[in-house]
C-alpha positions as CSV (number, residue, x, y, z in Angstrom):
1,X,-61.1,-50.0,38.0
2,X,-60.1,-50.1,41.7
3,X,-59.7,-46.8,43.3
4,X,-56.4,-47.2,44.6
5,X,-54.7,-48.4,41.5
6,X,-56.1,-44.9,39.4
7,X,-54.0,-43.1,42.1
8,X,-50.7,-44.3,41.4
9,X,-47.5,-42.2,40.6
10,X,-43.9,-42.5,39.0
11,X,-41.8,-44.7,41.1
12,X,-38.3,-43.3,41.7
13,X,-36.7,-45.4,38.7
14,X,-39.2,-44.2,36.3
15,X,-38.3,-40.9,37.6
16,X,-34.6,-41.0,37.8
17,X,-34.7,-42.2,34.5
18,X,-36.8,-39.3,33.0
19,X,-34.2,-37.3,34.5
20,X,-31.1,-38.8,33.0
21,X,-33.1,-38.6,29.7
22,X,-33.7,-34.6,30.0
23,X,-31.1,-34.2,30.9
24,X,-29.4,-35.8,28.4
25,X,-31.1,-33.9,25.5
26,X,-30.6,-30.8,27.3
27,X,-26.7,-31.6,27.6
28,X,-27.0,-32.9,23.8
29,X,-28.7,-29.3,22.8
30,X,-26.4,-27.2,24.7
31,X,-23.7,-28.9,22.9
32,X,-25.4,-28.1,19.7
33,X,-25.8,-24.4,20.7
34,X,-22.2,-24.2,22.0
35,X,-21.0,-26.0,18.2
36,X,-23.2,-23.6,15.9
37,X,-22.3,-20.2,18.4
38,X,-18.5,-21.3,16.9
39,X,-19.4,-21.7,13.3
40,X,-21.6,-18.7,13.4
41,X,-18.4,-17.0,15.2
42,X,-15.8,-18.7,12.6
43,X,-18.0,-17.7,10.0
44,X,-17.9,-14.0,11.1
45,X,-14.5,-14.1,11.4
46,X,-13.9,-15.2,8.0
47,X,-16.0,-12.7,6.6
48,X,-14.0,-9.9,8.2
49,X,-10.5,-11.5,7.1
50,X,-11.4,-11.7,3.5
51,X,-13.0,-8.3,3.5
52,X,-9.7,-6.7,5.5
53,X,-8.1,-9.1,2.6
54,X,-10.0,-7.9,0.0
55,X,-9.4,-4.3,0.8
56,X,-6.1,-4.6,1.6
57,X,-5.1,-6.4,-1.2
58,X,-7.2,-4.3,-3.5
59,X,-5.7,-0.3,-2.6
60,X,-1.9,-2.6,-2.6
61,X,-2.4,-3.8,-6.4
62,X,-4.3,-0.5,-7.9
63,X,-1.4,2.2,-6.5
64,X,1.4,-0.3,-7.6
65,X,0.2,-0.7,-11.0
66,X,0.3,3.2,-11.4
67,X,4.2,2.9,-10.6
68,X,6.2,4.7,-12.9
69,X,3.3,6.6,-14.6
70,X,5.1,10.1,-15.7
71,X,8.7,8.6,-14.2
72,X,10.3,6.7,-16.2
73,X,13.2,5.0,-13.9
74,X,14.2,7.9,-12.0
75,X,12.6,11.6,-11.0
76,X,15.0,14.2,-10.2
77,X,14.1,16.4,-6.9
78,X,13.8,17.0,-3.6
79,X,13.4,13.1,-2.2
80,X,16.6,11.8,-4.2
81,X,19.5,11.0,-2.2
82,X,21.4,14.0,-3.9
83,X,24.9,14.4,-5.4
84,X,24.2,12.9,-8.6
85,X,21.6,11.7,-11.4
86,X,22.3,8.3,-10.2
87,X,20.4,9.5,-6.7
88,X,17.4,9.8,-8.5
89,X,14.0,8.6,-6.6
90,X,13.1,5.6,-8.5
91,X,9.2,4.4,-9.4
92,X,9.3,1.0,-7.3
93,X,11.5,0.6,-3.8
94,X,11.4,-2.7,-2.1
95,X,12.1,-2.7,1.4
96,X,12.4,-6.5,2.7
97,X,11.6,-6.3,6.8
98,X,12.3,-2.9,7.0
99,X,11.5,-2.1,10.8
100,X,12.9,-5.8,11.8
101,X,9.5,-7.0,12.3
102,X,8.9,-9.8,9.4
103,X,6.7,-7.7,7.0
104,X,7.7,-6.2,3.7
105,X,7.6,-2.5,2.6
106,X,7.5,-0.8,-0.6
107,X,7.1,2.9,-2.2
108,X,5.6,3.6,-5.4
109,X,6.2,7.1,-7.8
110,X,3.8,8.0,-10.3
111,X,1.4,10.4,-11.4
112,X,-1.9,11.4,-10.8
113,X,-3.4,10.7,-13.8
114,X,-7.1,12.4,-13.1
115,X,-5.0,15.7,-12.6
116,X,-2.8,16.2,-15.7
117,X,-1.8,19.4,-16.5
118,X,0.2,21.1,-19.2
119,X,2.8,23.9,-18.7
120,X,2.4,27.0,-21.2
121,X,5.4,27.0,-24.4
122,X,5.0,31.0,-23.8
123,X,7.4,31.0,-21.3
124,X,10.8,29.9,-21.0
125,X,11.6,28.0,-17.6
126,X,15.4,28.0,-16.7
127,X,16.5,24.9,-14.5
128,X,16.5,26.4,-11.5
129,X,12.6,28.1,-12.2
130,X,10.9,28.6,-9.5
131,X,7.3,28.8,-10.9
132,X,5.5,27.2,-13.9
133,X,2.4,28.5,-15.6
134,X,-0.6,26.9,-17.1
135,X,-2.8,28.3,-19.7
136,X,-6.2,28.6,-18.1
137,X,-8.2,28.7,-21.6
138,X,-7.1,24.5,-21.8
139,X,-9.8,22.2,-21.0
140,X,-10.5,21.6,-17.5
141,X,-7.1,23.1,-16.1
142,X,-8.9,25.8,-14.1
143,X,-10.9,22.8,-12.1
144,X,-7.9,20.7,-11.5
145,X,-5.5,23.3,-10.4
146,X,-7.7,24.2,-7.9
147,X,-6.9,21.1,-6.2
148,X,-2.9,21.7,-6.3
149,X,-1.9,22.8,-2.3
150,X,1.2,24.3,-0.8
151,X,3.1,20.9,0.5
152,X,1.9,18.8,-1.9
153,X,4.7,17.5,-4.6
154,X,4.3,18.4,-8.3
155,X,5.8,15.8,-11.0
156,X,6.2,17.1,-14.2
157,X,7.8,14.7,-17.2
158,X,9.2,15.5,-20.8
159,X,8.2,13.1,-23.2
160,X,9.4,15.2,-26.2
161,X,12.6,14.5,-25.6
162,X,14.4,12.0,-28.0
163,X,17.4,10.7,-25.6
164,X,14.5,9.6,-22.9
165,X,11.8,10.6,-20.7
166,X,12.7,13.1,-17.8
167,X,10.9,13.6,-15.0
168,X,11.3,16.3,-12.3
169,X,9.8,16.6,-9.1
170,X,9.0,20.0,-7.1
171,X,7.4,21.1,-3.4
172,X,4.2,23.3,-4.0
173,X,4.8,26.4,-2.2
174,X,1.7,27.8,-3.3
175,X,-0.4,28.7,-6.3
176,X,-1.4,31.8,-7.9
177,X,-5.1,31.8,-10.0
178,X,-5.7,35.6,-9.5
179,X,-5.0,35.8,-13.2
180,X,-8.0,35.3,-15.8
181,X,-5.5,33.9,-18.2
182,X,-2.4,31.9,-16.4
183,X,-1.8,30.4,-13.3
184,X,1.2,29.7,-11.5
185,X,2.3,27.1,-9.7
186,X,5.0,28.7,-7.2
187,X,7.8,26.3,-6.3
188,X,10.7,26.0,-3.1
189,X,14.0,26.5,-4.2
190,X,15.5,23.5,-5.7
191,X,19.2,24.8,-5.3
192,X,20.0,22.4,-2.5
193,X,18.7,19.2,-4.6
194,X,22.0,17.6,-5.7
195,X,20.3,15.4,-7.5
196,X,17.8,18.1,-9.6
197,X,20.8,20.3,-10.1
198,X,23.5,17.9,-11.7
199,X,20.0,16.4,-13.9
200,X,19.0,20.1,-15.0
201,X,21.7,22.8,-14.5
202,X,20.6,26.6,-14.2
203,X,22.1,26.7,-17.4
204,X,20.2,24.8,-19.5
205,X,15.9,25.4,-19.6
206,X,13.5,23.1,-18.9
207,X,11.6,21.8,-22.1
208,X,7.7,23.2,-22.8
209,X,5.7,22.2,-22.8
210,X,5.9,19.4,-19.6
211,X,3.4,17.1,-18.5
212,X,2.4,18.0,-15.1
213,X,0.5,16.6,-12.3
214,X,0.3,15.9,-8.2
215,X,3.6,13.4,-7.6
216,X,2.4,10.6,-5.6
217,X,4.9,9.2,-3.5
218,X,2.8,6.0,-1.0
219,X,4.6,4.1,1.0
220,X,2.8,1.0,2.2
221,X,4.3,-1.3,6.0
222,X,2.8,-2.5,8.7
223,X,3.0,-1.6,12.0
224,X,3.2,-3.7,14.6
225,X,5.3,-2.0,17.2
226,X,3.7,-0.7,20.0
227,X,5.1,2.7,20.5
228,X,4.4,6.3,20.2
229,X,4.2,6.3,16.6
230,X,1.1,4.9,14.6
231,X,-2.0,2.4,16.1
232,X,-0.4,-0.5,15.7
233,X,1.0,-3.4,18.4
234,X,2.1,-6.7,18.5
235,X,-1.7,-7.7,19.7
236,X,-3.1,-5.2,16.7
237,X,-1.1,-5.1,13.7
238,X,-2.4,-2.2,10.9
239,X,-1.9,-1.9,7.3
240,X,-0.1,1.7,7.2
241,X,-0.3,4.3,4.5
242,X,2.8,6.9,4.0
243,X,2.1,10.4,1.9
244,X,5.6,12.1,2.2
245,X,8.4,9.6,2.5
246,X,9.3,10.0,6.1
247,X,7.7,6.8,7.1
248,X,7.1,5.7,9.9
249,X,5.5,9.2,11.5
250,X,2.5,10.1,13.3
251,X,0.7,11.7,10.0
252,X,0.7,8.2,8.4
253,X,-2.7,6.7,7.7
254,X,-3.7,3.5,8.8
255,X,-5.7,1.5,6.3
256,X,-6.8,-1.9,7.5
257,X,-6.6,-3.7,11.1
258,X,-5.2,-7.2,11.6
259,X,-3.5,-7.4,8.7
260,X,0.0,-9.6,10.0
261,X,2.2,-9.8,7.2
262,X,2.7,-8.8,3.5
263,X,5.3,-9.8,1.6
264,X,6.7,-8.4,-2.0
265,X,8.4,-10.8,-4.6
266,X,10.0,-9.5,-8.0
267,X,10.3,-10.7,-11.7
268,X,13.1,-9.1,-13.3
269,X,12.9,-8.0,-17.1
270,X,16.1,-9.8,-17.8
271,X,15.5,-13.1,-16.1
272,X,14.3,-14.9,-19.4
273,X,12.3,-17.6,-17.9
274,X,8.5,-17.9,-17.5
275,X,7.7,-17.8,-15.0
276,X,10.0,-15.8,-13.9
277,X,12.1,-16.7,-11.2
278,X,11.3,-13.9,-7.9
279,X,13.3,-12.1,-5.9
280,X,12.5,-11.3,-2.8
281,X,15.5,-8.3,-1.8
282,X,14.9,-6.4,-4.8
283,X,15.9,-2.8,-3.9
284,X,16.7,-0.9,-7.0
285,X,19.3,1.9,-7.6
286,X,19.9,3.9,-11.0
287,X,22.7,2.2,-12.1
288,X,20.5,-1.7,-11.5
289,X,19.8,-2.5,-15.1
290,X,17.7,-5.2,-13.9
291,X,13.8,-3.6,-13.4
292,X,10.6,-5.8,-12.5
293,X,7.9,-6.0,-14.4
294,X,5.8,-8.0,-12.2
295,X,5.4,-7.7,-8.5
296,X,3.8,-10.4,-6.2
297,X,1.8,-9.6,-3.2
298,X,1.2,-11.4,-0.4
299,X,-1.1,-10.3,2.1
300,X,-1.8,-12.6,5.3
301,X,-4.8,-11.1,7.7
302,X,-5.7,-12.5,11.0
303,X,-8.5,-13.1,13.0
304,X,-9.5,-11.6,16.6
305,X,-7.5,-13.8,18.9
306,X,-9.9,-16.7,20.3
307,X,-8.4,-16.8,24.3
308,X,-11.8,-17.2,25.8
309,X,-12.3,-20.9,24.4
310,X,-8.5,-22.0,23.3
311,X,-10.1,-24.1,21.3
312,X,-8.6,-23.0,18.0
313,X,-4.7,-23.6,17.9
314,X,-2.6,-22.7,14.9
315,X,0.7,-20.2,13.8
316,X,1.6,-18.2,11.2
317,X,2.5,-19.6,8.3
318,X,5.8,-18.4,6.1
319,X,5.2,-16.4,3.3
320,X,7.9,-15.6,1.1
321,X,11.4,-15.2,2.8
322,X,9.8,-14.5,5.8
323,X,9.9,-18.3,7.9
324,X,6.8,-19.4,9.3
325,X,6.3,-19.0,12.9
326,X,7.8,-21.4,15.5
327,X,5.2,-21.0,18.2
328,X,1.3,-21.5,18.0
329,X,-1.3,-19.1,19.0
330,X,-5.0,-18.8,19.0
331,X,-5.7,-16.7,15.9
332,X,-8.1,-17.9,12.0
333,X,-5.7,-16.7,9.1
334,X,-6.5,-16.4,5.5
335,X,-3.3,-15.5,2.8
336,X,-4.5,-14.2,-0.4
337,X,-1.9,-13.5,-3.4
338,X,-1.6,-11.3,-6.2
339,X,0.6,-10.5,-9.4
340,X,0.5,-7.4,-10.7
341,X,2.5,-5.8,-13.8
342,X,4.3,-2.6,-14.1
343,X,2.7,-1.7,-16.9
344,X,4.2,1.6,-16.8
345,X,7.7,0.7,-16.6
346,X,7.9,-1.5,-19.8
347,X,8.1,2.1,-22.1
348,X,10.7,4.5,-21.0
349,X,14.0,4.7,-20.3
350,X,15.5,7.6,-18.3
351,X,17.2,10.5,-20.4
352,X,19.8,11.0,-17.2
């Protein structure tokens, strides 16, 4: 072979196009990169929107079911409106868009029912008592009391009574277990509850024994106003949890981030059809003979907003009354719905 021929190199098309090759498959890779880096990011993204969902959705559906447990339709004390027995603080209150933002709101009564208590029939409570004891020698009352607290409510129910179930509700001022047979559960004066007072006068005594535990009163919104009051923003909306009815206040808990918009739909016990037809303003009052017995959630969570890219365009869709969105953003959404019955509610009717 000649010598000169062994020594030859790539001429400059060979080498341009070896060039345009690489860099073609290197163009055609990073394109591959760049597509699975989104899926992998889409894919985490939808694994935190259905666990926010999941949770959300979950703590919304397990405390409304426990509406009404120990309430019947109405609980006489301090957080009625006052005045009358038709003030009384009912088991389910829907507030449609509350704070003028879009979501829903809603407050549920009931019992605790890991905490039940009994009061003691050796003692006579008139209706303006201000303390109720509990025999210490009954089964597990010693453990439980011991996790009543001054501020916390107390809901105690009569379900002896053959007009109706009554239920009253009390602030724990404090609670005495220095005896080694009774306890007592101190309560504030519930002299200026208009409400209590016209349900139970001083007159009359308070049946025993009653059916005692902590009241629960949970309010559930969102918050999605950026002010000086709670986490949440327009950017950062948060699933907010409410202990003492003065929603919204800087003791409320946030639960879950990003969750836009919830939304709570009502079948009422007279509607006759099924399915029932749902209403979405249900806000009940004592004198409402309508009650639901199924509530629909609707939960819709969002993703971290994708600005970097902008490659992802969408809006919010409508859930319920509340009309979807008009402009488009940047954000994944999932909507996950629920039914849930009101178990509680189906079995007793108010003695007031």
């Amino acid at each position: 072979m000649p010598m000169g021929r062994a020594r030859r190199g790539f001429t400059l098309i060979e080498l341009a196009v070896a060039i345009t090759l690489a860099t073609m498959i290197v163009a055609g890779l990073y394109q591959l990169f760049i597509a699975q880096s989104r899926q992998l990011q889409f894919l985490d993204l939808q694994a935190e929107m259905n666990q926010n969902l999941r949770f959300a959705t979950d703590i919304l559906t397990r405390t409304i079911r426990q509406a009404g447990l120990g309430t019947a339709t109405g609980t006489a004390g301090p957080l009625g409106n006052g005045g009358a027995p038709s003030a009384l603080l009912n088991p389910v209150l829907g507030y449609d868009d509350p704070l003028g933002t879009g979501p829903d709101a809603i407050t549920v009564v009931h019992q605790d029912p890991s905490l039940t208590l009994y009061t003691s029939n050796m003692f006579t409570y008139p209706g303006d008592t201000t303390e109720l004891a509990f025999n210490l020698g009954q089964y597990r009352h010693a453990a439980k009391l011991g996790q009543y607290a001054a501020g916390e409510y107390l809901l105690c129910s009569d379900f002896a009574n053959p007009l109706g179930m009554a239920s009253y509700l009390w602030t724990i001022s404090s609670v005495d277990l220095s005896s080694t047979d009774y306890a007592y559960i101190h309560l504030d004066s519930n002299g200026a509850y208009g409400d209590y007072t016209a349900a139970m006068p001083s007159t009359q005594n308070l049946p025993a024994p009653l059916s005692c535990s902590k009241g629960e009163i949970v309010t559930f919104y969102i918050d999605d106003i950026e002010d000086s009051v709670g986490p949440g923003s327009e950017r950062h909306p948060v699933l907010m949890m409410d202990l003492d009815f003065d929603w919204p206040s800087d003791d409320d808990v946030p639960l879950v981030d990003d969750i836009e918009d919830i939304q709570f739909q009502y079948c009422l016990e007279d509607d006759g059809s099924m399915p029932c037809t749902l209403d979405t303003s249900f806000n009940p009052t004592l004198s409402t003979s309508e009650w639901p017995w199924v509530i629909r959630v609707s939960v819709l969570a969002r993703s971290r907003q994708d600005e970097a890219t902008g490659h992802f365009v969408s809006s919010r869709p409508g859930l319920a009354n509340h009309s979807a969105a008009t402009t488009t953003d940047h954000y994944y959404r999932q909507h996950l719905q629920t039914d849930v019955t009101l178990r509680n509610m189906r079995f007793y009717s108010n003695v007031f």
